[in-house]
N, C-alpha and C positions, 0 to 999 in steps of 0.2 A: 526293663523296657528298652525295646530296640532304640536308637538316636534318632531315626528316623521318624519316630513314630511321634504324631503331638504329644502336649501336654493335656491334654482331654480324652486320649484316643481312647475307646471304649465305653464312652458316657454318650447315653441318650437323653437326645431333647426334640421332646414336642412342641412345636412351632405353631400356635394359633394366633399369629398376627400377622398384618396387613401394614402400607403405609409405609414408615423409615423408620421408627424411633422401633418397634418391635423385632420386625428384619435385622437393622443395623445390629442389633443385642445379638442375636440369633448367630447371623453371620459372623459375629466376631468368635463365640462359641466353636462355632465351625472350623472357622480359621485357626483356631488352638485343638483343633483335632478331633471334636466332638460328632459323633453322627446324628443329622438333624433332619429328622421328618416336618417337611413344609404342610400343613394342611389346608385346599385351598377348597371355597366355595365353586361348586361345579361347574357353575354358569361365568366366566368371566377370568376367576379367581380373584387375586390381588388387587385391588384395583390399581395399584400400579404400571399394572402389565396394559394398561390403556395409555398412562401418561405421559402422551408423546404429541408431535415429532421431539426429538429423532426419533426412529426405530430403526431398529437392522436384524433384517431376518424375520422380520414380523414381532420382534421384542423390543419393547421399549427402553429407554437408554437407561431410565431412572430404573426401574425394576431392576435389570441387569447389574445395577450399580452396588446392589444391597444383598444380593439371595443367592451369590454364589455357596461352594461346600454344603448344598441341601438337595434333600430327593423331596419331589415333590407328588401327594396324595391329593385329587380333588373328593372332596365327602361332601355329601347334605346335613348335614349337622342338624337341620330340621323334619329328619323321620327318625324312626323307632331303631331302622338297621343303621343311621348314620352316629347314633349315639353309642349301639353298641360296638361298633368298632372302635370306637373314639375311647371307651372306657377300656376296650383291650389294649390298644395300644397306650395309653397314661397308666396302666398296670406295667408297662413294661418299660417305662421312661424314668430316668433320672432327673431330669427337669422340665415345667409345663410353663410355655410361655405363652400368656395369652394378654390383649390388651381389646378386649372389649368392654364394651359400658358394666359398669356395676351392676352384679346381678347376673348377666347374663351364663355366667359357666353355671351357674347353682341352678339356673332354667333347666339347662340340659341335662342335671342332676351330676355334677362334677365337681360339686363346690368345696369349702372345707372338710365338712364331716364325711364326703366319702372316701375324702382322699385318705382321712386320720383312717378310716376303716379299712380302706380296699388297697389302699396304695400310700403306706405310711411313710417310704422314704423319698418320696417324690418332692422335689424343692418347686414351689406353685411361683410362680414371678407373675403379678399382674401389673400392667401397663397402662393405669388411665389419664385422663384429661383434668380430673382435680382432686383425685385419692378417695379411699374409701368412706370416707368422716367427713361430716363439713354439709354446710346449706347445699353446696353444688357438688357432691359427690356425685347425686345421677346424669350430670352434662356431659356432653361429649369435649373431651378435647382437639386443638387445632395449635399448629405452632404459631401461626401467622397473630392469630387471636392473644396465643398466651405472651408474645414477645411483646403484645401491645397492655395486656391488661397489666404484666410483672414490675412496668416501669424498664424495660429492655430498649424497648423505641424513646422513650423518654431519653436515653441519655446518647442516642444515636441519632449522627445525622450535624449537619452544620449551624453555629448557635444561633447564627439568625435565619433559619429554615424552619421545615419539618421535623416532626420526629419522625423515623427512616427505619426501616425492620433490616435486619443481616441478612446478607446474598444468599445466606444457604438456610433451610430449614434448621436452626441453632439449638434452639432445644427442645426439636426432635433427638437431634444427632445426640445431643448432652446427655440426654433422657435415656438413652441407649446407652450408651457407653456406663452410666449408674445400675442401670440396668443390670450390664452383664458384672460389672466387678460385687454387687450385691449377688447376686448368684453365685459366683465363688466363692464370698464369704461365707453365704448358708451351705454351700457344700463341704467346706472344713469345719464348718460346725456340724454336719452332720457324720463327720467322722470320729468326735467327742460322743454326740449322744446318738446314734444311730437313727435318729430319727431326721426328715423333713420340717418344712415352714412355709409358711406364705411369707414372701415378701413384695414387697412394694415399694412403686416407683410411679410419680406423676408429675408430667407436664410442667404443672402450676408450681411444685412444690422445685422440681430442679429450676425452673426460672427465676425462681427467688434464690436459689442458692448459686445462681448464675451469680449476680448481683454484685457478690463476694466483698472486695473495698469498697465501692460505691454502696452498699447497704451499710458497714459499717461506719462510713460516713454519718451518714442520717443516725442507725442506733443509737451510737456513741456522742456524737457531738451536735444532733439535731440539724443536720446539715441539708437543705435540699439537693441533690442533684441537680445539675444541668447537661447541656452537651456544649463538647468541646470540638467538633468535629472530629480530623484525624487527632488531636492531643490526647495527652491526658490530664485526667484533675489534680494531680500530686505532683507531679512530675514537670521538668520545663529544661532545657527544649526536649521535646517529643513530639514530633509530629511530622506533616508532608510540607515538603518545601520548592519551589519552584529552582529550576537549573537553565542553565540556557539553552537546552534540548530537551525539556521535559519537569521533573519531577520525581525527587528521592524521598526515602523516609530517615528521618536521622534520631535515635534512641540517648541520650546521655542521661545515664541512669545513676549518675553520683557525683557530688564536686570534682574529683581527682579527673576524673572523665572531661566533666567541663572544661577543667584549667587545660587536655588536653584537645579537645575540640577547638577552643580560644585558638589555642595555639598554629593548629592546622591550619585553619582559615585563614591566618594571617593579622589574628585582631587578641592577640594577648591580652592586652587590655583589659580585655571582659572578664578576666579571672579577676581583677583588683578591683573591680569595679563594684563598691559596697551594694549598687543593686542586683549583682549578680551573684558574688561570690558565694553566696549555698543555695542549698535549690530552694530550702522555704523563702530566698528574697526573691529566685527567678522567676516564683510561682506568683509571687503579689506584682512583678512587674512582667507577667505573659506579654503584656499586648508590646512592650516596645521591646524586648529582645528577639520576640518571634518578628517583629517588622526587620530588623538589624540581621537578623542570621538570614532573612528570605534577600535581601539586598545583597549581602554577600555571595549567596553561590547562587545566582542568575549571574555571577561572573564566569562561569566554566561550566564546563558538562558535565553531563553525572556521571559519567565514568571518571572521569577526572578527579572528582570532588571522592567517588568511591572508594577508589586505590588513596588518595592523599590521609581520607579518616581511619579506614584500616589499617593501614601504616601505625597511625598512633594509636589505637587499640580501641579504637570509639565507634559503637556499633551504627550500624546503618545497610541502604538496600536499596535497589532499585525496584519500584514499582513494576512488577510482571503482570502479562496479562496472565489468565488459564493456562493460555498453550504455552507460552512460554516457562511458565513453573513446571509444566509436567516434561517438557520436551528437554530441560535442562539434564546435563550430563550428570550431574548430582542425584538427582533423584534417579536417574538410571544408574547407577551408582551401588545404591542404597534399595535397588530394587522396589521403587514404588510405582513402578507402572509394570504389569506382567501380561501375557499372552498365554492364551488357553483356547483349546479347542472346543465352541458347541456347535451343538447338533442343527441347528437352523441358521447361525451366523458363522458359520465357519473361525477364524481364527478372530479371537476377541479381548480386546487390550481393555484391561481392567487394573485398578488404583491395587498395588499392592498393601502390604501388610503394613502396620507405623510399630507394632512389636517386635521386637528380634528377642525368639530364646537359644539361647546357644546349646542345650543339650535334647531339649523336647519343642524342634524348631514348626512354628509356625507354617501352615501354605495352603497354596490353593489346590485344591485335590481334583474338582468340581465346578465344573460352569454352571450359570446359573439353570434352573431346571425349566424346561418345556413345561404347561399347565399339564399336570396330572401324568407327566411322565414316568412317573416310578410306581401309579399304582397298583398297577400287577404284583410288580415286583414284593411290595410290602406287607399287603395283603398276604400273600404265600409265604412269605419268609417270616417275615414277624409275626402271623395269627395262622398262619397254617391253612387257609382257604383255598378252596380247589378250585381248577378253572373252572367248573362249570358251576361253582356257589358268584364269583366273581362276575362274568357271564350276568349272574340273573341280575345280579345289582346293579350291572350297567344300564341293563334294561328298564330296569326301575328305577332309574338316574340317581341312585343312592352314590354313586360314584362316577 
């Protein structure tokens, strides 16, 4: 294999999802080399491609965000000709991602048994709201919803507040990212048995496995959760602390750490000091050393305070906004913000790659696709369809 070439290049995947947590899987596939047919409903398509402002170019910012390295096919999935395209091209797919309600691929008659029959090495990933099993298997899922039902919001948010959902769709994104590294596992398992699988990935189930120490809390020692605001449960100091220009975050993630934190600051002290000296004592007295360290550096600025703790090897960070994290030289660096040309937005800065493979590297090959821009294309190439069978299907808004 060329260097150039990903580490997916020549694997097909059918793309029946909408939303982020399906795309983001998809797109990641992409990004490691994979050729990925977007299939989108005629009328609209994604609903993404609505949810805006911003838009640029008449694309929304959010859609853009998730669906580059994909050509995209609009189909009716709801007539006769829109199924059987859909079954020719899953005959010629190495993976079927779809994240609609339970049931619904077995509607269009694409379910398990045709796949074992018609299309036995196809790896099926389906994507729902609360898995296949269970009183709520046929609900729809929602991130906003599952971050509240998991116990996510519960432990988010400031302790005499609300509970407070995460700035970004969390696990959607989660749910993706499980998504796709499950698919790779069933693709080297199908290099053992030469067959396909259904696998499965939902909502409800990665938000509990979000959870991770704070579940085991509760498991193990019958612990409730609370929220801590920016801290954490275990852990002391960790958290946001005010500066005399703002606001840093300061991490000391183990006594040797602390004795040197103490020391930075200017307040040695605090290492002998038997309420502090391990972190199970800092943890039972949070409230009066987080008062003590917030007192301390509203004496200087956080740039100040930032070089002086780095020095001693003690982590910490200024609060960035957005722009300021992506605009940093670092991350341009490390190539996480990249530029690609599409066809309605002209030149388009998109979040690079967070993988780097050194021999079957990663990239963006592919701006996101125009609604139904490829499906000429697919049509002829992949099922062999003549313009003029193409042609009538448009007419017949099958595509």
């Amino acid at each position: 294999m060329a260097a150039a070439e990903g580490a997916l290049c020549g694997l097909r995947v059918l793309d029946l999802t909408r939303i982020l947590a399906g795309p983001l899987c998809t797109m990641m596939l992409g990004d490691l080399g994979a050729d990925v047919l977007k299939i989108e409903p005629v009328a609209g398509g994604d609903d993404t491609r609505g949810w805006g402002p911003p838009f640029a170019g008449g694309e929304s910012a959010y859609f853009l965000g998730v669906n580059r390295n994909k050509r995209s096919l609009t189909l009716d999935l709801g007539t006769d000709a829109g199924r059987e395209i859909l079954a020719g091209l899953v005959g010629r797919a190495d993976v079927l991602v779809e994240n609609f309600k339970v049931g619904t691929l077995e509607k269009w008659g694409v379910g398990d048994a045709w796949l074992a029959a018609r299309a036995p090495r196809v790896i099926r990933c389906s994507i729902t709201g609360y898995g296949a099993s269970g009183p709520r298997a046929p609900e729809p899922g929602y991130d906003f919803i599952l971050q509240a039902e998991s116990g996510l919001m519960s432990i988010c948010g400031a302790p005499d507040g609300p509970p407070t959902k995460y700035g970004v769709a969390i696990v959607d994104v989660c749910t993706g990212m499980l998504a796709c590294s499950t698919i790779l596992a069933a693709l080297e398992a199908r290099h053992r048995t030469g067959h396909g699988q259904r696998v499965e990935v939902s909502l409800h189930d990665t938000a509990l496995a979000m959870l991770v120490n704070v579940a085991s809390s509760y498991l193990v020692a019958g612990r409730e959760a609370r929220r801590f605001g920016n801290g954490h449960p275990t852990i002391v100091p960790y958290t946001t602390y005010p500066t005399r220009d703002g606001q840093m975050a300061v991490a000391v993630g183990n006594d040797a750490q602390f004795a040197r934190f103490a020391g930075a600051v200017g307040r040695p002290e605090w290492a002998r000091d038997e309420r502090f000296v391990r972190n199970r004592d800092r943890v039972v007295h949070r409230d009066v050393l987080d008062a003590l360290v917030a007192d301390v550096l509203r004496a200087d600025v956080t740039q100040a305070w930032i070089e002086k703790l780095r020095a001693a090897g003690v982590p910490c960070g200024r609060i960035n906004s957005v722009a300021q994290a992506l605009d940093d030289p670092h991350a341009a660096e490390r190539g996480m913000v990249e530029t690609i040309e599409h066809p309605a937005v002209g030149a388009l800065r998109l979040l690079g790659i967070p993988f780097k493979l050194g021999g079957t590297p990663a990239s963006v090959r592919r701006p996101p696709p125009t609604l139904g821009q490829h499906t000429d294309e697919i049509l002829r190439d992949e099922l062999g369809l003549t313009a003029e069978r193409i042609g009538e299907l448009r007419a017949r808004k099958v595509i």
